[in-house]
N, C-alpha and C positions, 0 to 999 in steps of 0.2 A: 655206324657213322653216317651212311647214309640219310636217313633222315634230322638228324643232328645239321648235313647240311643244306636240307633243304628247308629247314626253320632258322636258318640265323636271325634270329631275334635275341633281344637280352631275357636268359631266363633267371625270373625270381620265383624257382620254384625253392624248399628248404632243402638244405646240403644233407646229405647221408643217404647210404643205401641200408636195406634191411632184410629181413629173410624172407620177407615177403614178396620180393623180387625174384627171387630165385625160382620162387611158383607161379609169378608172371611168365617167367620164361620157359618153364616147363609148361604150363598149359599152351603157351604161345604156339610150340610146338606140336603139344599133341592135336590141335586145334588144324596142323595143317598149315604154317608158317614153313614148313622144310619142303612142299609139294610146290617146288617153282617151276612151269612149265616151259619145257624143252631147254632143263637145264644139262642132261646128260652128256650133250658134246662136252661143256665147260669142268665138268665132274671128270672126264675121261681127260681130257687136257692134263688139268690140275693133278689127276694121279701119276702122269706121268715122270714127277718129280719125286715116286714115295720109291722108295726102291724096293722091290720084289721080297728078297730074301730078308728086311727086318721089321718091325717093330714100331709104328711112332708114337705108342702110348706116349713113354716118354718124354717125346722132345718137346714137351712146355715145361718141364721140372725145371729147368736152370732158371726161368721166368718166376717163380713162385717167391716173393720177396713184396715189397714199399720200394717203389721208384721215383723219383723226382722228372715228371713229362714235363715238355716241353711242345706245344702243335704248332702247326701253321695249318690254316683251314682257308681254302677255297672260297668266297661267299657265292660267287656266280656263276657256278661248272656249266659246261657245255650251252652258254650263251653269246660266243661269239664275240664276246665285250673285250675289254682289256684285264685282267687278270685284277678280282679284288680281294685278295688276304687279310685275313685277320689273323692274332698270335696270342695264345694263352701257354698259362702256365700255372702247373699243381703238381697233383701226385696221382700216380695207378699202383692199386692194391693188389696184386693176384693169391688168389688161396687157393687150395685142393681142394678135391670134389672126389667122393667114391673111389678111395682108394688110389687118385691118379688117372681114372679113367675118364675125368672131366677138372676145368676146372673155372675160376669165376674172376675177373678182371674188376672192379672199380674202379670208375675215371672220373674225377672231379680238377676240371681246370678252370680259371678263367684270365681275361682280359678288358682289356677299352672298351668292346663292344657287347661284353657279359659273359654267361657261365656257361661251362658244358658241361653235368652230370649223366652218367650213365654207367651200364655192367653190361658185360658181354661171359653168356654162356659159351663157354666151349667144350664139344663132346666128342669124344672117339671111339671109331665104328672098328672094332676088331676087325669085322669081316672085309671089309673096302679097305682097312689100314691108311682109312682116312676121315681128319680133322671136320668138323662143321663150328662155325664161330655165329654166332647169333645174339647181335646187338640190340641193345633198348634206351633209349633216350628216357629220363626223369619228365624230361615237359611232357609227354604223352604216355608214356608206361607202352608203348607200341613198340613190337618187333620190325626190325627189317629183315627183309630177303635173305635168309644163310649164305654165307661162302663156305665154299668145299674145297677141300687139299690136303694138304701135307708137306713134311720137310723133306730136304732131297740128302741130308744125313751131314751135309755139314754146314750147315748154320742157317742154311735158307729158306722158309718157308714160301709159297707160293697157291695161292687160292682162288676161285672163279665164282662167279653166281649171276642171277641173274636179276633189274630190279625195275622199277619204272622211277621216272622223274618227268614231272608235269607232265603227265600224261605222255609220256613216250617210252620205250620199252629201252634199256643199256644193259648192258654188260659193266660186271664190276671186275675188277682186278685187284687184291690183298697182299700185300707180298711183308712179310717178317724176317727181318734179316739181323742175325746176333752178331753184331760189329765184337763184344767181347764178351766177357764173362759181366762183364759190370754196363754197359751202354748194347740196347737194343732199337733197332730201324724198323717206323710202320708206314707204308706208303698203300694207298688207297686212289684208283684210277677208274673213270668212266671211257667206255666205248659206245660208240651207236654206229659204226661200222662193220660189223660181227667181229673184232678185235684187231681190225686193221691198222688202226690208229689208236692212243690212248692219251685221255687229259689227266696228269695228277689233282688231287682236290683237297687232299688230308695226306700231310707227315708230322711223322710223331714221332724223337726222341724219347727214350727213356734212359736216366741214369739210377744204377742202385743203390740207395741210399747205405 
């Protein structure tokens, strides 16, 4: 999402994702996209929501369906201005991946101001019993920065990374929250304070169709 907002521009790139993306995203990675430096504190943060004694393969499974999103998107994060949003609206696809031990988002919204397509890889690390989400924008086919976390087992996810925006170094903050079985909460926050303060930029309803 990050780079999603720091291109708001209208994009006419063509609608669909394909399987081709999903080797964008795995090269992305093996490439070195997951090596963010002095990401460790924000990794150790973020795990301290997974609890010990279970499991988070899992907790993307309820997500696996056709949603009906709704955004509100930031256009000017951390500029000091007065707050400029834009609002689209489409659908997120989630499918499985490997058994459950990943899985793949498509997001195609749009609005007044244009379109936002993109997939987000998401993979889980047995060993850490923690989430990595690694988003790609259609206008550029380029990865951003991962976020690292996990769910704290009942309903809240919570994830950290690290990213630049115009040349300056932030903190990101992820937070997924399952309001129910059928409506899910995505909120997406910059810091440049080491996490003292935080601007939201990106929320995202979804309902399931």
């Amino acid at each position: 999402m990050r780079r999603v907002i720091a291109q708001m521009r209208t994009d006419r790139t063509k609608p669909g994702l394909c399987a081709r993306w999903l080797d964008i995203l795995a090269l992305g990675l093996a490439a070195g996209f997951a090596a963010v430096p002095g990401r460790a504190h924000w990794i150790a943060a973020a795990a301290q929501v997974v609890a010990a004694d279970r499991s988070g393969q899992s907790d993307f499974d309820w997500e696996i369906g056709t949603w009906a999103t709704s955004v509100r998107v930031l256009r000017n994060p951390l500029s000091g201005e007065a707050p400029k949003w834009a609002e689209y609206r489409g659908a997120s696809v989630v499918r499985p991946l490997l058994g459950g031990r990943a899985n793949f988002v498509e997001l195609s919204v749009e609005g007044p101001v244009g379109k936002i397509e993109g997939g987000s890889l998401r993979l889980y690390n047995p060993h850490s019993r923690q989430w990595s989400l690694n988003f790609a924008s259609l206008r550029d086919g380029m990865l951003t920065a991962p976020v690292y976390g996990g769910f704290d087992g009942r309903g809240r996810g919570l994830f950290y990374g690290q990213d630049m925006l115009d040349g300056r170094a932030i903190l990101v903050r992820f937070i997924v929250t399952q309001v129910s079985k059928s409506e899910v909460r995505f909120e997406q926050a910059y810091s440049t304070d080491g996490g003292a303060t935080w601007e939201t930029n990106w929320v995202a309803v979804d309902t399931l169709r």
